[in-house]
C-alpha positions in Angstrom: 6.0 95.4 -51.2 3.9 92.9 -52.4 1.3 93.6 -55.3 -2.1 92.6 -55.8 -5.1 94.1 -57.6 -8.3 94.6 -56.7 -12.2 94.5 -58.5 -11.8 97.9 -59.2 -8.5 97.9 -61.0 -6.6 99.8 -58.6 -3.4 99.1 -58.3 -2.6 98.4 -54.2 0.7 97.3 -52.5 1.3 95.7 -49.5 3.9 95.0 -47.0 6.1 92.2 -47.5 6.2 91.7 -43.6 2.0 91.4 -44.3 2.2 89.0 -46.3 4.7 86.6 -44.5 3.0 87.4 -41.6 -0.4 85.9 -43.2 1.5 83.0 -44.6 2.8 82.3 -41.1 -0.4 82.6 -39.1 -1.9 80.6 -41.5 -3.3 77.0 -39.7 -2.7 73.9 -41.5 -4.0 71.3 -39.1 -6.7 70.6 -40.9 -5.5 70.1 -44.5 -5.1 66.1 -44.2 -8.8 65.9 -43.1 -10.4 68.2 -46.0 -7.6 65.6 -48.2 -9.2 62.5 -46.5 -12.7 64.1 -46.7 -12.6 64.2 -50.2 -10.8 60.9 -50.4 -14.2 59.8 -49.5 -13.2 59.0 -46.0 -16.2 58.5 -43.3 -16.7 61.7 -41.0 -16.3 59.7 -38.3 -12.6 58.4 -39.6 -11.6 62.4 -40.1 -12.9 63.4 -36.7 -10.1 61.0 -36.0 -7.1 62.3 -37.2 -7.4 65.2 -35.0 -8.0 66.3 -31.8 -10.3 69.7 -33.7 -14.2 70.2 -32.6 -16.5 68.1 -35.4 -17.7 72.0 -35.4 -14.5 73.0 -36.9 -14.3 70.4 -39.1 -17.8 71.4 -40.8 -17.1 74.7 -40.7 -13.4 74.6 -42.6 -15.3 72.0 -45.7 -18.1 74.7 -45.6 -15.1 77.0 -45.7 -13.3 75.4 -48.7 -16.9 74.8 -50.5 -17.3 78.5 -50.7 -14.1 78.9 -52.1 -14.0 76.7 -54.8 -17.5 78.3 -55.8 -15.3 81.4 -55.8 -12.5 80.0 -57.9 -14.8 78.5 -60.0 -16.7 81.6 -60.7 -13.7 83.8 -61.1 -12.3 80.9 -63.7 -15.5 81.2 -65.7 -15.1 85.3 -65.9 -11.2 85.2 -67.0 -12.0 82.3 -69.7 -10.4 79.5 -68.1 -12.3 76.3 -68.1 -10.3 73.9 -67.0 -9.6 75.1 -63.6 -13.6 76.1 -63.6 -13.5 72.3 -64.2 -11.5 71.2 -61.6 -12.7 73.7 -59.4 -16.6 71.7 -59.8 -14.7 68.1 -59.4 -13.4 69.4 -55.9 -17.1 70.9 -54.9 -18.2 67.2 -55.9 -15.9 65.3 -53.8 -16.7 67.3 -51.2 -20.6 68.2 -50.9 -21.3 64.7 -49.3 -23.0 63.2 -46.1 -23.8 64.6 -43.1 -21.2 67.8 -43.6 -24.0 69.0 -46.1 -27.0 68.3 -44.8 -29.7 71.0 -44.5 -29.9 70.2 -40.6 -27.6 67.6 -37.9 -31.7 66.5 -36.5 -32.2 64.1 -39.8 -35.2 61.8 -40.2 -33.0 59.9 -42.6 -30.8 58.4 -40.7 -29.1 56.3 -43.9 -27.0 59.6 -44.4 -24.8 59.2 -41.8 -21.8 56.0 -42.4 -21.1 54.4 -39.1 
């Protein structure tokens, strides 16, 4: 079984074959272009280093944004500031450009890096 514990300090197990199960389901594809993305690649170089939907792109850095806010959150409550720190570097490197942007219809068309 493998252990974890939850908000409410209950102690819960779960299956080993869950786990491995959700470690083998788990899609990779788009790790190099969230890498690249915060890299400070273009959008348009990232959309090129797959054959994934722009949509799906957007959606996985969205994805990763709220997660970092969550590590970085969770970081702060257990005293540990420097992955709280690294944690805010990554949401910096990656809240950029047209991914970000309160709507795709922008008047300001210097945001997007042909």
């Amino acid at each position: 079984y493998f252990f974890f514990s939850s908000r409410r300090r209950h102690t819960r197990f779960l299956p080993v074959s869950w786990a491995r199960r959700c470690v083998q389901e788990t899609d990779l594809k788009l790790v190099k272009v969230t890498y690249e993305w915060a890299q400070q690649r273009d959008f348009v170089e990232i959309c090129d280093l797959t054959e994934v939907q722009e949509g799906s792109i957007v959606r996985t850095i969205h994805r990763l944004d709220s997660l970092l806010r969550d590590l970085k959150n969770a970081a702060r409550i257990i005293g540990n500031s420097a992955i709280a720190e690294k944690a805010e570097q990554s949401l910096e490197l990656i809240k950029r450009d047209i991914v970000f942007a309160a709507s795709l219809y922008l008047e300001d068309l210097s945001l997007i890096h042909i």
